[in-house]
N, C-alpha and C positions, 0 to 999 in steps of 0.2 A: 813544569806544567802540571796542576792537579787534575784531578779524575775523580768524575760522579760529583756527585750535589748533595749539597749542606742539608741539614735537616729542615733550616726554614726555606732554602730553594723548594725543597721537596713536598713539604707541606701546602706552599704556594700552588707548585704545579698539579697537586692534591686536587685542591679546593677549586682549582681554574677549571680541571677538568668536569668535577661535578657540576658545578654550577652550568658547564656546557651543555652535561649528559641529561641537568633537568630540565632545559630549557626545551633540547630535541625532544624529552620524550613530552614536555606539552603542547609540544610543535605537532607532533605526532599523530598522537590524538585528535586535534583540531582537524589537520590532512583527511585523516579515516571518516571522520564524522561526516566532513564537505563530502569526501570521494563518495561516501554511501546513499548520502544526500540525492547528487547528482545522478548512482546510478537508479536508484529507486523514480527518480524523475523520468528519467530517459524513458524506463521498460514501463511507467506508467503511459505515456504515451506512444509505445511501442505498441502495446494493450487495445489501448484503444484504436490503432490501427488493423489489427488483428481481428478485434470483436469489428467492428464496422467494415469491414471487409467480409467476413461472416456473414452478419447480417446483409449486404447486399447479395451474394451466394443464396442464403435460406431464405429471403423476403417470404416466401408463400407458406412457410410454418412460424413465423409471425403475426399471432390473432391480432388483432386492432386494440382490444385493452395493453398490448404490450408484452401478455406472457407467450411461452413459444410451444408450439405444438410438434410433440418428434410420435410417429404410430402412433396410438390414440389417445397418448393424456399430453394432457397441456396444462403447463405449471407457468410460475416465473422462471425468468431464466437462471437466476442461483440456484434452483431448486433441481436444474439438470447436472450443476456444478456438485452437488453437493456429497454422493456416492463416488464419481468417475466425471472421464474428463467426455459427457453425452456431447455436448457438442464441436467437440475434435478441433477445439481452441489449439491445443500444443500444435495442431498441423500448419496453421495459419500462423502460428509466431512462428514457427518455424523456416515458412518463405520467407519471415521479416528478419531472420539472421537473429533473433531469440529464443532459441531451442533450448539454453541455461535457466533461462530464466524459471524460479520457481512458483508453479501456478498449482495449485493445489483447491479442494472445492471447499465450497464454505461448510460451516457445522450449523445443527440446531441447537438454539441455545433457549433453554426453557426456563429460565429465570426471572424474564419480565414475567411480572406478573399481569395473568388476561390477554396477553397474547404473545404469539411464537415471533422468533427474530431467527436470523439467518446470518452465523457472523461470520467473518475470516476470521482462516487460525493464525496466530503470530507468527509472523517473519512469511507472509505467503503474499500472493497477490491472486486478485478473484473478482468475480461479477457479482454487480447487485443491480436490482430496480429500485425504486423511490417507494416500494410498497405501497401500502393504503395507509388510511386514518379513518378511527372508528369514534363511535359515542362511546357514552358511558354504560349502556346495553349490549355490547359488541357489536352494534351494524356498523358495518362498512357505511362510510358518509363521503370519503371521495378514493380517488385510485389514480398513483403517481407511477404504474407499472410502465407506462412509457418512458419513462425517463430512467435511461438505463446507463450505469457508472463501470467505470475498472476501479481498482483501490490495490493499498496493501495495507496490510496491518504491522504497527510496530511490535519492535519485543520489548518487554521488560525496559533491556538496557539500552535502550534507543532513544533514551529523552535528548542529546547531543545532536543526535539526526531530526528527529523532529524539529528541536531549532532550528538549524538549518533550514531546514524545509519552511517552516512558519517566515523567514528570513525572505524566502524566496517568492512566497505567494504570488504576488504582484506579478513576478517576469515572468512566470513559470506557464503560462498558457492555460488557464482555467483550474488547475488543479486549489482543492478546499479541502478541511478534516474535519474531521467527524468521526461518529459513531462505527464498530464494526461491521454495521447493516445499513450505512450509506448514509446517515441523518445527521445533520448538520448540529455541531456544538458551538453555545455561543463562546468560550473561549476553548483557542487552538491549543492552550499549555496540554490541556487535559483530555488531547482528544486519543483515539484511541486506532483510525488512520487515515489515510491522505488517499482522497480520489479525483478522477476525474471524469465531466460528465461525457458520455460516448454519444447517445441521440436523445 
């Protein structure tokens, strides 16, 4: 009875095994991508559970344009996100069994030109309004401050999850992508992240 394996057995089971180890690791991948997908889905509408629970709690520091009034200034609502967490969102995800979840406040991004934007920072999830739209003078011509979203924003290496996501549009309960200040992109390849609207 011989012992151990010929070199072409060897080679075989070489090659058998790679071919295995490449297949899992772009099995793998795909997994992570769908898993991140889905949870990014889920805490998006966790979010919105959370923020609209809120707002029925605070209805009476909700001016009628849509921004929210906390002691005497009254901004949009990303704009209480945007230092600290002013309207104690983390407390309300927190009932909803999302305490992990990373919510962090938007930044000011001063790059459009003529006027300020309000973006999520990558890899966060956050509130925005539909803002305004102005002329080419700067007046304000209408005001979308009612219509208020949760979002997160991708990272970098998130185009894998964004597919996904873009995949799922359709079943996923209103969620759409866009811009990192809530504004809708006419194509999703290049958006920058996925929201959903809250009221």
């Amino acid at each position: 009875m011989r012992k151990g394996l010929t070199l072409i057995e060897a080679l075989i089971v070489t090659v058998v095994i790679a071919v295995l180890a490449a297949m899992g690791y772009l099995g793998v991948d795909e997994y992570i991508a769908s898993a991140k997908a889905t949870k990014i889905i889920m805490n998006l509408h966790t979010l919105r559970k959370a923020l609209w629970a809120w707002y029925v709690d605070n209805r009476e520091k909700v001016q009628q344009d849509g921004r929210v009034k906390i002691g005497s200034s009254t901004q949009p609502i990303q704009q209480w996100q945007r230092n600290s967490d002013s309207l104690k969102l983390g407390s309300y995800l927190k009932r909803l069994g999302s305490s992990g979840l990373k919510f962090y406040q938007t930044s000011k991004d001063q790059t459009v030109t003529g006027r300020q934007t309000t973006d999520l920072v990558e890899g966060y999830y956050g509130v925005c309004d539909g803002g305004t739209s102005r002329d080419a003078k700067g007046n304000e011509t209408a005001s979308y401050r009612n219509d208020w979203y949760a979002g997160y924003r991708f990272k970098d290496d998130e185009d894998a999850v964004r597919t996904k996501i873009i995949g799922r549009l359709k079943s996923s309960g209103g969620l759409w992508l866009g811009t990192a200040d809530a504004h809708e992109t006419p194509k999703g390849d290049n958006s920058q992240a996925v929201w959903i609207k809250v009221r």
